[in-house]
Every structure is written in C-alpha cells, then in structure tokens.
N, C-alpha and C positions, 0 to 999 in steps of 0.2 A: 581093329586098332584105331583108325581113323574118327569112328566114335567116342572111341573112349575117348580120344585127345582134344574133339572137339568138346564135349560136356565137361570135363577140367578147364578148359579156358574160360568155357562160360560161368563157371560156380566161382574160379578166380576174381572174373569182371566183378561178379554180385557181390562179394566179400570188399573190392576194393570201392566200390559205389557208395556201400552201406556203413563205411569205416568214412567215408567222406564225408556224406552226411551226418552221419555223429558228431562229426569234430566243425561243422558250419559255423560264421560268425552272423551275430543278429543282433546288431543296436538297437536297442529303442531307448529313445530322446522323450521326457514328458515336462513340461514347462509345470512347477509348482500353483501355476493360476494361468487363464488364460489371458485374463489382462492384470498389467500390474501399475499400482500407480505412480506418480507421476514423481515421488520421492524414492523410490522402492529400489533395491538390489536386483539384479537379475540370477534366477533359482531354478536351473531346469537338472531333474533327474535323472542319472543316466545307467543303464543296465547293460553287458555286454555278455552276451552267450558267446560263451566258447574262449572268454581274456585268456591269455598264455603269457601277461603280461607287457609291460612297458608301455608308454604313453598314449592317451588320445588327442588327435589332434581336431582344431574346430576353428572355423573363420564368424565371424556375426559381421551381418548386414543389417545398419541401422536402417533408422526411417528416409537419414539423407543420403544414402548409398553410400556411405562412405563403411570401412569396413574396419573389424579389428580381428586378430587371431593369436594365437599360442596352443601350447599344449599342457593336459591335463594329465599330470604327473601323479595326483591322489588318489589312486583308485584300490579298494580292497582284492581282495583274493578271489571274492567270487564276481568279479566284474563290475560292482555297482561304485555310482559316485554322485556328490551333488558338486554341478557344476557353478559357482560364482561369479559373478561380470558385477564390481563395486559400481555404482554408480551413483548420482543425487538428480535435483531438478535442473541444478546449475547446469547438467551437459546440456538442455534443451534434447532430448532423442526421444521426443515423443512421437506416438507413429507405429508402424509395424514391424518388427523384428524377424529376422532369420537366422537360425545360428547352424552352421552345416558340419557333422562327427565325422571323423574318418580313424578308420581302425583296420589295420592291416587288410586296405584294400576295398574295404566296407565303411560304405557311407548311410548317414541315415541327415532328415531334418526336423529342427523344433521351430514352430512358428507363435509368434504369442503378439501382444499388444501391449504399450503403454501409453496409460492415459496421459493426457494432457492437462496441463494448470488451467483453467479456464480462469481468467481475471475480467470483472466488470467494474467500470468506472464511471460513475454519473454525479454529473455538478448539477444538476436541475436547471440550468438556462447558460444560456449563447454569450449575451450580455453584461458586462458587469461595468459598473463605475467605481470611483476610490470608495466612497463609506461602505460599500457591499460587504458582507461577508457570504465565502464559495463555500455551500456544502459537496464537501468529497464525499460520496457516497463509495465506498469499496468492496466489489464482492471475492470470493474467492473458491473456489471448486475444494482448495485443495491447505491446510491449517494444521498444525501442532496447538494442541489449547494447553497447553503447558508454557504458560508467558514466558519464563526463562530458556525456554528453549524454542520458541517461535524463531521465526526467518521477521526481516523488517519487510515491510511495503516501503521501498525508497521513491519520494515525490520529489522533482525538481522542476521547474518552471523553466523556458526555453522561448525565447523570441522567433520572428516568423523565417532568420534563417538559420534555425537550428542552435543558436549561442547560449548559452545557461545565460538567465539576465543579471542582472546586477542587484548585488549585495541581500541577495536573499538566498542565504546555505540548504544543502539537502535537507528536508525533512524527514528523518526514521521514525515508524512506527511499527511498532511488533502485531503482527499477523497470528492473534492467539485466538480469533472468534471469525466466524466464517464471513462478517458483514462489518465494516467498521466506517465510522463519519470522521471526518475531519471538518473545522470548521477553522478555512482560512480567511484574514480580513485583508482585502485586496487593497488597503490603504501601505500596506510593504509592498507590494511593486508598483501602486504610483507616483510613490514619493521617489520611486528612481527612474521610472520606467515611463515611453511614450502612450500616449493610446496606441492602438493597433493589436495584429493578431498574434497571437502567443498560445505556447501548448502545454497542458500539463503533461509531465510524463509521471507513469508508477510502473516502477520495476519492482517484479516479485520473483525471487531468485533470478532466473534472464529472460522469464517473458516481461513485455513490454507493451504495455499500452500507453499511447497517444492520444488526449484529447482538446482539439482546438476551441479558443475563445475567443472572444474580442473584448479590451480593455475599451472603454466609453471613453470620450471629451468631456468630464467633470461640468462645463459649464453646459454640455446639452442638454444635462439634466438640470442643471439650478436655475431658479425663477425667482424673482424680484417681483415685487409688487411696492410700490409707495405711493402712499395717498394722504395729503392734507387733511387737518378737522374741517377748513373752510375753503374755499376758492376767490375767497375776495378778503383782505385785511385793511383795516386802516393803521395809516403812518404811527409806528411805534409797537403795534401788536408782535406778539412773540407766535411763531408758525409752530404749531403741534404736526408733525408727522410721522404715520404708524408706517414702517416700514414689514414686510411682510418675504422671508426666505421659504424655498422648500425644505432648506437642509440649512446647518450650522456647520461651517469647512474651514474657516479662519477668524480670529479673534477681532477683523475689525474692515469697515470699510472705508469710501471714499464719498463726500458729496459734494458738489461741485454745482454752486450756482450764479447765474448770471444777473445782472440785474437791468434794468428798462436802459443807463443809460453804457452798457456792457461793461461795467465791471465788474469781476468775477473773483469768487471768494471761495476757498477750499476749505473743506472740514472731515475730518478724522473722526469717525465715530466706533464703540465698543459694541462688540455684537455677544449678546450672550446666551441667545433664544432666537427659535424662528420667528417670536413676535418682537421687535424693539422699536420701541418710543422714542422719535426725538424732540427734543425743544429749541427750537431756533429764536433766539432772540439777538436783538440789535442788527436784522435782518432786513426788515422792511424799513428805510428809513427814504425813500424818494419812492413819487406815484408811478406807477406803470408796471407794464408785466415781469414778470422771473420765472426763469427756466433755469429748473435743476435736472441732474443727472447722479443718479446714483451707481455707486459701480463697486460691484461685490460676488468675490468667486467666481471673477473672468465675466461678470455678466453685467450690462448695464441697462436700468431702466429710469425714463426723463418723464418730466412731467413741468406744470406750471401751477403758478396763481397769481394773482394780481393784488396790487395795493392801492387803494382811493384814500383822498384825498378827507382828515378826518373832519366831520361835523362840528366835533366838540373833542376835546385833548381827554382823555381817559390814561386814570394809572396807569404803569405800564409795569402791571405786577399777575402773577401764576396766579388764579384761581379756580378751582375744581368742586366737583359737586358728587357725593358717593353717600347715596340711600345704602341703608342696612339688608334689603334686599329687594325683591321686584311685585311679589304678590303679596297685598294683604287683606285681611280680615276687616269689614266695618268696624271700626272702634277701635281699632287696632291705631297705634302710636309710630311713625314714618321715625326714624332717626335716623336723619342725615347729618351726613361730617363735610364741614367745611372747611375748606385747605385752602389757606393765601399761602404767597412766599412775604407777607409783609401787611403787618398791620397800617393801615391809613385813615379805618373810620372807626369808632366805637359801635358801630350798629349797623344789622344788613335787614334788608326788606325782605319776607318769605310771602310768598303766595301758591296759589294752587290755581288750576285749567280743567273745568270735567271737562266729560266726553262730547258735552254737548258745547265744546269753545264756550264755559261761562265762566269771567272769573270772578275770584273770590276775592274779598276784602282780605289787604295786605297791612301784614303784623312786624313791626319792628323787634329786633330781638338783638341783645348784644354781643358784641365779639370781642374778646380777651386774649384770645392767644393766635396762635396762625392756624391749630386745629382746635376745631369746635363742635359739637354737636349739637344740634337745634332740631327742637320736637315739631311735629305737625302730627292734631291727632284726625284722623278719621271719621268722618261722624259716622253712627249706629245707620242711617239712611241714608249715606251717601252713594250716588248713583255708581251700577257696577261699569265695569269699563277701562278702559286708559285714560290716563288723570295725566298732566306735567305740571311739575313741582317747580317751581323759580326761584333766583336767589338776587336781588338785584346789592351790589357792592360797591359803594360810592360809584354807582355808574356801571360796572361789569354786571351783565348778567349772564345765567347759565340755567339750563334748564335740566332737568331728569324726567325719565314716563315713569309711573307706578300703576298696579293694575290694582282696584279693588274688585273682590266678588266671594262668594260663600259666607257661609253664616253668621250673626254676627257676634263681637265677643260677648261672655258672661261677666260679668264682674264678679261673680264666684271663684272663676279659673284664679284672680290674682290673690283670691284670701287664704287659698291652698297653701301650708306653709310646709307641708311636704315638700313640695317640690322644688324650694329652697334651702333645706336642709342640706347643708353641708357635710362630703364625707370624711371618714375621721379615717388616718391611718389604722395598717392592720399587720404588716409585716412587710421585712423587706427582702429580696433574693438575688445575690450575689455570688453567682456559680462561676468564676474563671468564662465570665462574658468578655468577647474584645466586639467591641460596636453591637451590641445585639439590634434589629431592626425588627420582624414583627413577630406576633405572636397569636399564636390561636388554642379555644378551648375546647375540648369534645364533651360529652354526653356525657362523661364519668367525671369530669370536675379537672379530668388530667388537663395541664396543659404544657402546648408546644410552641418555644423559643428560636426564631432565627440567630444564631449566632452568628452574626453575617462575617464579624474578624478573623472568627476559626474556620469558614463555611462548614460549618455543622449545623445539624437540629437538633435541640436537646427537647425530650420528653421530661415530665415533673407531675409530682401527684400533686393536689391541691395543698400540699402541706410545703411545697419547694422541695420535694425529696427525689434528687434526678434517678429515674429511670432508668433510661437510654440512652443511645446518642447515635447520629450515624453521620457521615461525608466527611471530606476532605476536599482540599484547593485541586481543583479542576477543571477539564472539559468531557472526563468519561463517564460514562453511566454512573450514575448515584454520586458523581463531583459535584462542587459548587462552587460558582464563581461570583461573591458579592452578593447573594441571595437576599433578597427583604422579604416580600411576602408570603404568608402563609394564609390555608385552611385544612379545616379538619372534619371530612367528611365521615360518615358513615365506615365507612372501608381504608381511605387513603389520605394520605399527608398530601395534598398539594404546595409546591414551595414555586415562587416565583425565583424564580434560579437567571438576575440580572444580566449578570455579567456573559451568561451562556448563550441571552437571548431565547430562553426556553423553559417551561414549565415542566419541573421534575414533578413524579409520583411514584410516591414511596407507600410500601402496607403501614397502616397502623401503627400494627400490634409489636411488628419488629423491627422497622425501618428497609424492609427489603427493597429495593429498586424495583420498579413498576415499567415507567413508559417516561418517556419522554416528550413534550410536546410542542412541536415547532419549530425554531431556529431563527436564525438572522435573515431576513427579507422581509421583502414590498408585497407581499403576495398572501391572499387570504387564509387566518393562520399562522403566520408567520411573525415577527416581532421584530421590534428592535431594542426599546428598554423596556420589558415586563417587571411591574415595580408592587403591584398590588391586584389581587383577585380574590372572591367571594363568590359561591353559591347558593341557589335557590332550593328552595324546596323536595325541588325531583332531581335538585345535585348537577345541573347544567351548569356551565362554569362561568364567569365574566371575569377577562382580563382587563387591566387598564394597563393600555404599553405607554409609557412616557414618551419615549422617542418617535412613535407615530402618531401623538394624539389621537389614542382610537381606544375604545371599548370594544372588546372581541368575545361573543358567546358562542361556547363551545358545548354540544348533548355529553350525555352521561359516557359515551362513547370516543367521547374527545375527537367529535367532529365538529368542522367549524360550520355554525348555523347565521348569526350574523354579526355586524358589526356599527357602532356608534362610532363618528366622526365630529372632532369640535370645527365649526362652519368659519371659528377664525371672526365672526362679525357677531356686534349685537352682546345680551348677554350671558349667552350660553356658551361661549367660546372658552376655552382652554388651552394655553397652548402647553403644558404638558399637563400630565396628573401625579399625584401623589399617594394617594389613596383610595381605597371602595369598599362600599358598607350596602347593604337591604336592608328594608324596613319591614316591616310584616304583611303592605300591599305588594308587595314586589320592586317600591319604588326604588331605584339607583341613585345613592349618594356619592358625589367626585370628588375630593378633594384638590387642589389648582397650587401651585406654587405665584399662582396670579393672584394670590392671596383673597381666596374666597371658596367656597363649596356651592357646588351646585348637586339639584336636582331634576333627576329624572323620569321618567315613567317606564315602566317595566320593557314598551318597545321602545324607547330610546327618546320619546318628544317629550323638548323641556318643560319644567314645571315652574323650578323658581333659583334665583341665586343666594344665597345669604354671607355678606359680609364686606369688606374691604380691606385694606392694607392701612398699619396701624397697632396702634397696642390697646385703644380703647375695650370698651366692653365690645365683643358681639367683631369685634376686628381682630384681624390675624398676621401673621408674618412667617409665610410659609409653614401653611397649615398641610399635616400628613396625613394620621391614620384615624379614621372615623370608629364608631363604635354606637349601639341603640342599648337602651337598655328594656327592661319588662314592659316599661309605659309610651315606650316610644321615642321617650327623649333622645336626642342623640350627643354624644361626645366627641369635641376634636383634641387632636393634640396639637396646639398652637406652640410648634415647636421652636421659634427664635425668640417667640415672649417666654417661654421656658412656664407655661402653665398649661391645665386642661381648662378647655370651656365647655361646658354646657347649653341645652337650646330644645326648648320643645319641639313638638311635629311639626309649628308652622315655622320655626327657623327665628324664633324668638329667644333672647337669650335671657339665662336662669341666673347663672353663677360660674364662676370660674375659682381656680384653688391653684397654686404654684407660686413660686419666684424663683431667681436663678442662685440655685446654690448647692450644695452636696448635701444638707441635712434632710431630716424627714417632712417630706413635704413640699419637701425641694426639686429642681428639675434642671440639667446643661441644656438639654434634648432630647425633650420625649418625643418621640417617632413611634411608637407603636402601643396601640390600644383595643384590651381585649374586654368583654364582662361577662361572666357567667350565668349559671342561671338562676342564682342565687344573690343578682347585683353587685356583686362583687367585682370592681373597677381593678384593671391590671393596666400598670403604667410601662412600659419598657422606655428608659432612656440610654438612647445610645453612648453619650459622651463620661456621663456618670457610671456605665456599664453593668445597671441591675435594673431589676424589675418592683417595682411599688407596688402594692394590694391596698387598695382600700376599698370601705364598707360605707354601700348608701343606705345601710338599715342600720338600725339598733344605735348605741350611743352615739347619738350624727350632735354636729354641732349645730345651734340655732345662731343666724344671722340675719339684720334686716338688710330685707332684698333690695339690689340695686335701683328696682323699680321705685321705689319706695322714697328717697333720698331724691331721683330723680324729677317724679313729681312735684317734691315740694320745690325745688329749684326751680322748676318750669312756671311752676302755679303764679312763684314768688317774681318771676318776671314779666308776667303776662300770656305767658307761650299756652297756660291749661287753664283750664277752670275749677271754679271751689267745689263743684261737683267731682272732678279729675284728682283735686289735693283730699277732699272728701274721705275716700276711697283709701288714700294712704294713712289717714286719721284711722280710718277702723282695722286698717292691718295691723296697725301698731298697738290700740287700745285691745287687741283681740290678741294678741301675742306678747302681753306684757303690762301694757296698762290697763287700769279697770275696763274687765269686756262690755260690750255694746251690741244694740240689733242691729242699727241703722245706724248710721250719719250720713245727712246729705247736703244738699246746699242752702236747703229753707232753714235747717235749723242751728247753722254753722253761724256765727257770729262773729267771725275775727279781726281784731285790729291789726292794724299797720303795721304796728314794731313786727306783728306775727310774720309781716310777710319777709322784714329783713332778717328776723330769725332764720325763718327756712330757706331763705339764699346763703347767707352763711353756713348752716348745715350741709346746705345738697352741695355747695363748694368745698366741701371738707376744711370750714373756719373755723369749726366746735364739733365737740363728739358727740355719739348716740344719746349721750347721758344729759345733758344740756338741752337737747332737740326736747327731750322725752317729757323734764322736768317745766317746759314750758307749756307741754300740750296737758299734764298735768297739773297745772297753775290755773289754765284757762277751765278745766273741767271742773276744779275745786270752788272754784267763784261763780262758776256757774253763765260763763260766756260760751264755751263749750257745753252744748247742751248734748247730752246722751240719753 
C-alpha cells in the first residue's frame, strides 16, 4: 500500500511540473535595427509566450540616464506588439538605449543605439577684417533633401561673452544637401561691432557647434603709400602726388601739409580706386621744405619735398605728355597727346634722345587746342633700344621713354585697303536683356549672352534664336550675382559669376551646374571681383579679378597654377581690369579702366601698353571687353566714347565705328565683344540692352583711313616728309583716283597752296571730295607726276 501511495504522489508531482511548464511566460524584446538614426522613432518588437492578457510594462533608460516608462496597452491575442517611443533629433538622446519589459513577473531587455548628428563647421581662417568675406563651410551626418521639409542650420554670431552682437539677426538656412557654403561679408558686424574675439554658432536641431574667431583692426591691414612726381619744385609749380591704398574703405581722405615757415593747410580729397592722383596747386608759394601727412582708413602716412627758389618764372599751367603706346616698330609713327590746362604759346618744341644720349634736331610743331596730337616718325635705321621723347612748352618740359626694336615697317602694310574696310551692320538682338555684359561664341556659331540684370545665361543660334537659359539672383549653386564674364569651352560655360566672387561652371549643352570656383579672399584662387576670363588652347583658364589687380591661371582641373600681379609702377600697372582676350601666340591682352590696354606674354612679362585716356583716335574712356579677329587684329570696346576701335598686332590703330545713340550703329555702352569664326563682330551693349552683329567681309564700306588725312596734316606742317605724304598720294590714287606704281619724293612736284590744301583737309576744313579734286588737278597738268 505504501507503494502504491508513494508512485501517485510522484506521477501527481510530474503532471503538475509539466502543466507548469506549459503555461511558462517568455518575452522576447527585438529592436527593429540595431542602431537607429539620429531623427528616427523608437521600434522594438515584442513577442510574449504564454499573454493571458492585460498590459506590458517597460521603463527606457536613455543615453543621459534619465529615464522614461508606461505601459503597453496594444497587444494582440497571441502576445505580439510593436512597441513605439515618438521621438525627433530635437530630444538630443543620442547614445545607447535600454528599454526593460515586465509581464507578470517576467522581465526581458532590448538594447539598441542612436546615431548622433555629426555637424562640421569650417570658416577657412582665424582672422578676418571688415572687407572679408567668411566662408561657412557646413557639413552634416545627417539631411532631409526634400528642401520643403529640411530642418534650418540656425547661424548666429555672439561676442566673447557669450551676447548675440548687434544688429545682425539669425541666419536660417535649409539643411536639404549634406555640405552647404555660406558666404558671409564681415563688413555687417564691423560696422557695429569692436575688433576682438567672437564665435560663430550653428545650431542643427539642438546640436551646437561653436567656432571662435577674431575680428581684425581694419587699419592693421591698410597701407598708405604717397609719393611726389619730384622732390624738389620751384615757386609756383603745382605738386603731382600718386597716392597708393591697399584697399578702398571710405569715399575720401585727409592731407595735411606744413609749410617751411609752419603754416598748415588742410585738404579733402575723393578716393575712388587704390591708385589716386592728386594735384596740388597754389601749394608751393615760399622756398623751403614741406611736410605732409596723409591720413586714410585710420592710417597715416608723411612724407616731404622741398621748393627752390625759381631761375626764371615759368607758366604755372598742367602739362602732360601720353605716347600711343611704349614699343615700336622702325618707321613706325610715335603719336603722342599733349595735354595743357591752357593755351599760352602757338607752338611746342619736339625732340627725341637715342640710347646712346644723342640728341636730335628739334622741330616746332603747332598747338591749337589744350589736346593735341603731334607725330614723331621713326626712322627705318633707328638704333634699337630706349629712346626719350621731349616736349619743351614755352619753357615746361616733359619727357616719355619709347622703346624701338624688331623689324622694320613695309609700306605695303599701309596700302592694304582691307584692313580698313569698315564693317557694315547685320542684324540686331533684343531678347528681354536687362544690362547684358559679355558674351561668348562656341564652335557651332551658337552663342552665349551674360544677362547680368536677370543673372541668367542665355544660349542663341547664330540666327538670335534663343535656345536656353539658366540661373537666377543668388548665392547657391548655379545663382548669379551680377555676372559679366564669360567662355565657351569645349565642354563648359564658364561665367565670371562677380557678385559671388566665384567662377560658375555650367555643361554646354544644357546649362547643368558643374563646380564652382573660388570665393571671396586674399589667398591663392580666391577672388574678389572676377570680371573677365578666357582660355588657351588646352583650356587652362585666366581670370582677371578687378578687386585684386591680379591674373589667375587655373589647369583644366581648376587648380590654381599661377598668378599675374600689376606692380602698381612703370607702365605695366593696372589698378583694376576690365577685360581679357588671347592672341594666337598665347599673348595676354588687359584691358585697365586706367584707360589703356596692355600686353602680355603668355608667362605674364610685359610686352607693351597701347593707348591713353581721351576720345581721340587710338584713345579710350574706360575701355572693357577685347576681342582678335582671323588676322590678329584686335577689337576694344571703348565703352564711355560709345564706339568700337580697332588696332593691328602691333597695337596700331585701324578704324573705329560708333557714336552715342540707340540707332543702328549706335552704341550707350558697349561692354562686351565677341567674333566668330566667320568675322562676324558681336557688340553687347549694356545700356541699350541688345546685341549688334556685324560683318568684316563682303559688302564692308570703303573709307579713307585715318592714316591717310593724318599725314597730309603732318606733311603740311612740317612734322613728315614728301616721302611720308608720298605714300598717302598712292593710297588714294590706288583706291579711287587713277592707279599708280610708285610715287615718291623725286618725282612729287608740289606747290605751296598744296600744302595749305592738306592742312585744311587733315583738319577736317574741306571734305574728301575737295582733297581728291586737287590731287587730281595736280595729276591732270602733269605736276603730279605718276
């Protein structure tokens, strides 16, 4: 019996063991990802062997030990649930999670990760002063690229104890692409703000980075230079001083000078470039020394010069001396412009200095107005070298260097009547332009229009039939801000993109956004007004930045290789640029708002300058956009005379065609000049706001060259010779009047009246028709021998 009773208990036990384990509870917790990011909901799985229902409960332990709990009331029938914890980036709970289940009695854990925002911020230097602009470089781990639904990157600027500074509001920007620039100009917080240290902050939802900088003393940076044209004046002369800035910061300074017996005289001067000229007159009036002091943009720089006691009393009037340019050709013809503030003699003395100190028999020539031009020709065997050209002026004199060397001219080159052919309108294009600035033509004939008022670029077949178009007013990828320059390479649109401080590149073929290149700074590469650029051969790039006086080449890669600097002295200097043109040696053409063009050589050593300020022939007034055509010629756009000039390879001028007006042919301001490869001359005027075509081939108008008119003027004064007027006799008789082999000077015959004839003509006293009829009077009687 005892048996028996014991084997029942025990078969009970097993029955009641095995009913328990049946009914056992068994969470399992599985996190839908092991890490989740840093925007994400929290998603963990849960399964429960054995629910008999009613709630699960569960505490989470964030990354900051702080904790949160409830219970989960949704759970189906066979035990299973997904557990939700709402969250965003704003909680900051990045870090490692724990979330602990408990179900009647039975605990289980889920362990997971959330990423963090990683946010980078890089300004590219420590240092900045007012004209600077900060790039904000921003990176981001973590982005919605759906712009309407991005989060901002909030920027605020904060002094060094912590204060938001003055009068510069948050900056939002939408956080739609994982890397974004900003380009701020530090001129908004020094117009409120001291020098000293300040931090940027960028909040991205509530992470935060801080990065410190320091604001510059504006005047540690700015530099003064001024320097007199002389160090010694006599009583009455007027003092020329070139005053020389790093930067342009306020519209004007201070100068402040003393005189031998201390009394001191203040003056107010207009700043409107880093290079500015003054003129002091009724300055030097008692002998002995004077100390001035110049004081501009916090910075002041002193200097002296003295005045002696004069020899002999000389006018006391402006006189200037500006050759056409600096290197020329034997035979070749000097024209220099002389500039009085006031006529006082009918006549100035011109002479020449070779290399070897010899000088030369000096030639009176007349003066009629305050500007003048007066020839000196070259002789065919004059020694090469540095020559100085002199002008003496009832008494003032002034001198110029000119260099002669290379071959010497043909007198063939002037009978070429080609390449005074004038070109003839072709058609005009007025597409909804507001300021258009430049323009470039590709390989197909297409060409591409800076619409600088709309920043757009418009594409156009050769026929004006638009294209394309692409940008808008900006500072983001494929914006534009005030764009002038363009090219049209092989592959890509480069646009000199001003306003950005940066060279946009776009494709072709559909105006895609490419790269961008550069930005606002001092550092190589960098810019501050990129106004004009052009490419060689193998597509390496040259910028001309305005604001730094510099030429910047860049490889096919748009890496910076090197840079041209204007030296500010001498006359290669520039202080800004306007335009840039190649020639077919590779040489670099500049355009200057110092109203002239220079050249250069392919690695940057000067060549030659061509031009001065003025309206005359071969003279400019804020000259822009260059242009070469098949033969080399090159074209400017002499944009306040409101015409184009022309000018052979040695920087000799051809012909010009414009005046100021809106018809055809007419010009407000042409600024941009493109030609094809078909000659075809494209004018872009900005104020007018279209673009002019015209044709150097086929029905071109015939006109006599300025050359032409000039030497009989010269001849007729004395300035050339009948060999020199010669030469203008057979251009004429070869393009209109009975042709000729030769005419020279043995067999030229001419009376007197002939020569007041051709002063009257070359002064525009009598028309072509008059000149013509007398050199055909003289042919007919047979004094004019042919």
């Amino acid at each position: 019996m005892k048996k028996i009773i014991l084997l029942l208990v025990f078969t009970i036990s097993v029955i009641f063991i095995t009913y328990q384990q049946a009914n056992a509870i068994i969470i399992t917790a599985t996190p839908q990802t092991s890490t989740f990011g840093p925007n994400d909901d929290i998603l963990v799985n849960l399964k429960i062997q054995g629910y008999n229902g009613g709630p699960i409960s569960w505490i989470a332990h964030r990354p900051n030990n702080s904790t949160i709990s409830g219970n989960l009331t949704q759970v189906k029938g066979d035990g299973s649930a997904v557990h939700e914890i709402v969250r965003n980036a704003f909680d900051n709970y990045f870090g490692n999670w724990s979330i602990y289940y408990t179900y009647d009695g039975v605990n289980q854990t889920a362990s997971f990760k959330v990423n963090p925002i990683v946010l980078t911020v890089f300004t590219g230097k420590d240092l900045y002063y007012e004209p600077d602009m900060m790039n904000i470089n921003i990176t981001t781990s973590y982005y919605i690229p759906i712009a309407a639904q991005a989060e901002f990157f909030h920027l605020n600027f904060y002094d060094q104890k912590g204060n938001p500074v003055k009068d510069i509001p948050q900056i939002d920007i939408r956080a739609y692409q994982p890397s974004i620039v900003y380009n701020f100009h530090m001129t908004g917080l020094a117009d409120y703000d001291p020098p000293g240290l300040y931090k940027l902050g960028i909040q991205y939802y509530n992470t935060v980075v801080q990065v410190p900088f320091l604001l510059g003393k504006y005047s540690d940076l700015m530099t003064v230079s001024a320097q007199t044209d002389k160090s010694t004046y006599q009583i009455g002369n007027a003092v020329n001083m070139e005053l020389l800035f790093t930067r342009v910061t306020q519209s004007g300074g201070t100068l402040t000078i003393t005189g031998p017996s201390g009394n001191v005289t203040t003056h107010q001067f207009r700043v409107y470039s880093v290079h500015t000229p003054l003129v002091l007159n009724d300055v030097t009036k008692e002998v002995g020394t004077y100390n001035y002091v110049i004081q501009y943009g916090g910075v002041s720089q002193s200097g002296s010069f003295s005045v002696i006691t004069n020899p002999a009393p000389l006018p006391n009037i402006e006189l200037n001396v500006f050759p056409n340019k600096l290197n020329y050709r034997p035979g070749e013809i000097i024209h220099v412009k002389i500039h009085t503030s006031q006529i006082i003699a009918n006549s100035t003395s011109i002479w020449v200095v070779d290399p070897n100190a010899v000088e030369y028999p000096r030639l009176s020539l007349p003066i009629t107005a305050v500007d003048t031009i007066l020839p000196h020709k070259i002789g065919k065997n004059d020694t090469s070298g540095q020559w100085e050209l002199y002008i003496d002026y009832d008494g003032i004199v002034r001198s110029v260097p000119y260099f002669v060397g290379g071959p010497p001219v043909d007198d063939m080159e002037m009978l070429n009547a080609n390449q005074f052919s004038m070109p003839t309108f072709v058609s005009n294009f007025a597409t909804n332009f507001t300021a258009p600035t430049g323009i470039a033509i590709d390989s197909s004939g297409d060409f591409y229009v800076v619409d600088s008022g709309n920043s757009q670029i418009k594409k156009f077949d050769s026929n004006g039939k638009l294209l394309s178009s692409w940008g808008n007013l900006g500072s983001g990828n494929g914006q534009l801000l005030h764009p002038n320059g363009i090219f049209v390479g092989k592959k890509y649109v480069f646009v000199a993109d001003t306003g950005n401080a940066r060279i946009d590149i776009f494709d072709k073929d559909n105006g895609q956004f490419i790269y961008s290149l550069g930005g606002y700074g001092d550092s190589k590469g960098m810019f501050h007004t990129p106004v004009g650029l052009v490419a060689d051969n193998q597509e390496d790039i040259l910028v001309a930045d305005s604001g730094r006086n510099t030429i910047q080449e860049f490889d096919t890669h748009f890496t910076f290789m090197n840079e041209f600097k204007s030296l500010l002295t001498g006359n290669n200097n520039f202080t800004a640029t306007n335009g840039i043109a190649l020639d077919s040696k590779g040489d670099i053409y500049v355009s200057s708002p110092d109203d002239k063009i220079l050249e250069f050589s392919s690695i940057g050593n000067f060549i030659n300058f061509f031009g001065s300020q003025g309206s005359e022939e071969g003279r400019f007034s804020n000259p822009t956009a260059i242009a070469l055509d098949s033969n080399g010629d090159f074209y400017v756009a002499d944009t306040l005379n409101h015409r184009i000039q022309k000018f052979d390879p040695y920087g000799n001028f051809i012909l010009s065609w414009g005046s100021v007006g809106t018809s055809v042919g007419q010009f407000e301001e042409p600024v941009g000049l493109a030609i094809d490869q078909s000659d075809n001359i494209y004018v872009v005027d900005e104020k007018n706001n279209n673009i002019q075509k015209f044709s150097l081939h086929g029905m071109v108008s015939q006109t006599i060259p300025s050359w032409v008119r000039d030497r009989a003027l010269w001849w007729s004064e004395g300035a050339l010779s009948k060999r020199d007027f010669a030469l203008a006799v057979r251009y004429m008789t070869n393009h209109g009047l009975p042709s000729t082999n030769e005419i020279n000077e043995t067999l030229v015959k001419i009376p007197n009246w002939m020569k007041q004839t051709a002063n009257w003509w070359g002064s525009g006293q009598i028309d072509d028709g008059t000149f013509a009829n007398s050199l055909q009077y003289l042919i007919s009687i047979g004094i004019l021998k042919v």
